[in-house]
C-alpha positions, 0 to 999 in steps of 0.5 A: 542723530548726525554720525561725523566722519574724519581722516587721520588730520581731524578733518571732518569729511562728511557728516552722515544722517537725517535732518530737518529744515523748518521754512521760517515763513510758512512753518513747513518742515521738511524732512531728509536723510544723507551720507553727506548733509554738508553738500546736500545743503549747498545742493538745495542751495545752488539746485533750487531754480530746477523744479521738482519736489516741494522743498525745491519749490518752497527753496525758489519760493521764499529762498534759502535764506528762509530756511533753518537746519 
């Protein structure tokens, strides 16, 4: 369930909860959580030549682009 937060002007400034990415390539899911999953994407986007967890690691691998929300 994604939880949206917005100001007074109807922006959406963050969306809140627990999401899944599915490796297109290999099947594998990935499961997390964020109180911001906008710039929690656009950090395992950008982040992911640092080594560290397995999502990471499949994120260097096959690139992002092989991932789906």
């Amino acid at each position: 369930m994604l939880l949206q937060i917005q100001n007074t002007k109807k922006e959406v400034i963050k969306i809140i909860g627990i999401y899944q990415l599915t490796n297109k390539v290999n099947g594998k899911r990935y499961i997390g959580q964020s109180k911001n999953i906008k710039r929690t994407m656009w950090e395992h986007k950008c982040l992911s030549s640092m080594q560290g967890s397995p999502l990471k690691e499949d994120i260097k691998l096959f690139g992002f682009d092989s991932f789906e929300l």
